[in-house]
N, C-alpha and C positions, 0 to 999 in steps of 0.2 A: 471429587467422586471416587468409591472405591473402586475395586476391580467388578465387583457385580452389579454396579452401575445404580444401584438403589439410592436414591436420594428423596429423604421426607424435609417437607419443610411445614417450621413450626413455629405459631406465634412467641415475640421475644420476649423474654420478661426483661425488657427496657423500656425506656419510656418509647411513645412515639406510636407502637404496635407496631414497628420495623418487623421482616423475617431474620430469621438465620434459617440454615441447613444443617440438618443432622442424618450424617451416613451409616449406616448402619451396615454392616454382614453378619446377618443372621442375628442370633446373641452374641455374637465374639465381641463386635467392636465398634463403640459410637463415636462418632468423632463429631466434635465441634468448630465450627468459625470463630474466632477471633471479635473478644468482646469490645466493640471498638467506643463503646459510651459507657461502662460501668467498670467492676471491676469482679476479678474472680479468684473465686478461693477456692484451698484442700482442706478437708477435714481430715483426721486422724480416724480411728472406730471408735463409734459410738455405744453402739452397746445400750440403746435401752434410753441413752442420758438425753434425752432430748427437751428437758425443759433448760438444762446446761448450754445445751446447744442453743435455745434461742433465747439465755441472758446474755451468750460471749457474741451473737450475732448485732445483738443492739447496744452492746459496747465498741464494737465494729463500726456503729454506725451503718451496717447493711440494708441498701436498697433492694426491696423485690423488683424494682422497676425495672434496673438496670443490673444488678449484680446478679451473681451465679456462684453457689455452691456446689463442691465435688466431693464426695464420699469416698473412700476405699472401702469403702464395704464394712460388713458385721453390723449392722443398722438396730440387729438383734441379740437379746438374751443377755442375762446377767444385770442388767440394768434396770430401774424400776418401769419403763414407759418402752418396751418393745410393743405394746398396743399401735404407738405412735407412729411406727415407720411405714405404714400407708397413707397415714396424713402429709408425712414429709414427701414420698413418690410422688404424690398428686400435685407437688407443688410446680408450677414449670419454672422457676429457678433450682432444683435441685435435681441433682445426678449423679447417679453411683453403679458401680461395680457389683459384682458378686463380690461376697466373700466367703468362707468355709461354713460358716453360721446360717449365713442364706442356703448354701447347699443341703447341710445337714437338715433342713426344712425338708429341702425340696426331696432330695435322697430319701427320707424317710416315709413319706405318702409310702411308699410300696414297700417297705420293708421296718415290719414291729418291730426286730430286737434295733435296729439303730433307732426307731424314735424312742422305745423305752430310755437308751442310752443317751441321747440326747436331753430329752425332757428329766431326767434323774443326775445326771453327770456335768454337760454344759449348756447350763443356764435355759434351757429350754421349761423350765415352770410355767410359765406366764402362759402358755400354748395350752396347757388343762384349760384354762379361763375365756378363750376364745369359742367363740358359738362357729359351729360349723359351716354354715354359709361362708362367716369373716375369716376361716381358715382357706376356702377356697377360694376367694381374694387374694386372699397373701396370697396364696400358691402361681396363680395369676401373674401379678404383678412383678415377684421375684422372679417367677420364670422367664419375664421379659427382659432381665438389667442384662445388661451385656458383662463379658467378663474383663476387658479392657476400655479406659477412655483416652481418647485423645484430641488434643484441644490447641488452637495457637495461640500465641500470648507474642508481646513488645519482643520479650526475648527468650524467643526461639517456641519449640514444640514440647509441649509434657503431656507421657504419658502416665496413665495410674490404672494399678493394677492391684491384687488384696495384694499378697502374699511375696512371692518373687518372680523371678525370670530364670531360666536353666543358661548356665555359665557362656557354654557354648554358640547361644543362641542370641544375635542381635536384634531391637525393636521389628524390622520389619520379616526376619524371617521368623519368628515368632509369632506375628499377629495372621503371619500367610499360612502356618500349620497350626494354629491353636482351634481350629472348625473343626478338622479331621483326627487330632490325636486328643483320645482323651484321658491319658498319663498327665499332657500337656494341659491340660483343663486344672487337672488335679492337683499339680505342680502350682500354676497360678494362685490357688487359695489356700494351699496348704506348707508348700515350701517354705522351713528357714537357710537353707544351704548358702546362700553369699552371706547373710547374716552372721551367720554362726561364723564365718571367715574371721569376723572381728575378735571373737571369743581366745582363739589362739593365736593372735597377737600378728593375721595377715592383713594387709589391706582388704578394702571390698573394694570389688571391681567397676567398671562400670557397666553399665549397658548400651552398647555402639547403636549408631543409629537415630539417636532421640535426642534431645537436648536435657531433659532432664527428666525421670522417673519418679514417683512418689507411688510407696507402698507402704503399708499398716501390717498387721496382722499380730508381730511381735512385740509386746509390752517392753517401753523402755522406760526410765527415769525422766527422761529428757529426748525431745524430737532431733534425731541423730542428720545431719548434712555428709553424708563420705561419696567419695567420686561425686556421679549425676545424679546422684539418687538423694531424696530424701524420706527417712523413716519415721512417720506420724502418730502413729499408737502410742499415746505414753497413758495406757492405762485409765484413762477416763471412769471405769466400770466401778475399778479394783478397789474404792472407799474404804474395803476393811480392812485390807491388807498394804495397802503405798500410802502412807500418810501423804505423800505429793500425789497421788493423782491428779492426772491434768488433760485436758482437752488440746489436745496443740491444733492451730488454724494457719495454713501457709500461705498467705495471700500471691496469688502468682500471674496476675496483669492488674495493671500494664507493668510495676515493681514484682518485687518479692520480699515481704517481711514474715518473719514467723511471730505468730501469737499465742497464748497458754495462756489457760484458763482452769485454775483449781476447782476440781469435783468433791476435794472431803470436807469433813464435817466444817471447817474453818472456813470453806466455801460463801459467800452470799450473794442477796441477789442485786446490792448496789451495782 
């Protein structure tokens, strides 16, 4: 239980119809029990790809019964099937983050020039297509993702977050100011800064406090492991432009293996 003592509990998607516990504060941070009969994954950002998402699931072998999926976020845009990601919310094996793309949704409700900029600039089209009722759904629903998850696993605690973590800040005094600062909100889904560490040739750091981190947001070639952290975005969306784009999947209880799954045209659904 967290520090504001709220605890929901909610039927499992394992077999059995066992409970788990999910804590929540406020939207900052849901956190999970420990999937003790299945097993659970990361996703990279999706972006739209979600029929991708559920060929590389059933090459998984993915149980709804027992397994659980975790998102970093961006669920939207740019992709052909952002319709999709209220179906995947509703599912109760899946679970995800904010990420910048969720926001730029939500941000925009009250402010025209940023959804002009949005829907003309990144990947917001598909939102003209949308009947307004289904926009106030989505609105709904995103509003409710929290912007941290965190879960137990065989070994050890992983957190996931979109975007990053500010240097100076460990897991837990991050999750304890991420409610009241919202630079700190901002940070979370829009930050490249330890990333970009890699670009001039530092290490990336870790994040103290956690056993292991998994963030998205940054398009890589390949799903990057440095220090605790693993970076999952390898471009799934980007078909026109990465001849590799790829879905990367991190399987992270009760093991850890990472999986990739080709999004471009060489793509199929074997």
């Amino acid at each position: 239980m967290d520090r504001t003592g709220a605890v929901h509990r909610g039927v499992s998607p394992r077999s059995g119809g066992s409970s788990y516990h999910i804590v929540m504060s406020g939207r900052i941070i849901q956190r999970l029990e420990k999937n003790a009969l299945g097993r659970d994954f990361a996703v990279g950002d999706l972006h739209g790809m979600f029929s991708h998402l559920e060929r590389a699931l059933e090459a998984l072998d993915f149980d709804p019964e027992r397994d659980r999926l975790l998102s970093v976020g961006d669920l939207i845009d740019r992709g052909p099937e952002s319709h999709r990601a209220l179906e995947f919310l509703d599912r109760p094996w899946f679970f995800s983050v904010q990420g910048n793309h969720e926001r730029l949704l939500m941000d925009s409700a009250d402010d025209p020039d940023m959804a002009s900029t949005w829907v003309a600039l990144n990947g917001g089209e598909w939102w003209r297509d949308v009947a307004r009722e289904e926009q106030e759904q989505f609105r709904r629903r995103i509003g409710q993702l929290p912007y941290l998850l965190e879960v137990d696993t065989d070994m050890g605690r992983v957190g996931i977050v979109h975007a990053d973590i500010p240097l100076e800040l460990n897991w837990q005094d991050f999750t304890e100011k991420l409610g009241t600062d919202k630079r700190l909100r901002d940070y979370a889904v829009w930050s490249r800064k330890r990333i970009n560490r890699s670009g001039n040739g530092s290490k990336i750091p870790p994040v103290e406090g956690i056993d292991l981190v998994i963030m998205g947001h940054t398009p890589l070639q390949e799903a990057v492991h440095a220090a605790n952290i693993y970076y999952l975005d390898t471009g799934a969306a980007y078909t026109d432009v990465l001849a590799d784009a790829k879905l990367s999947i991190l399987q992270i209880q009760p093991v850890r293996t990472l999986s990739a799954f080709f999004t471009g045209a060489g793509a199929t659904s074997d």
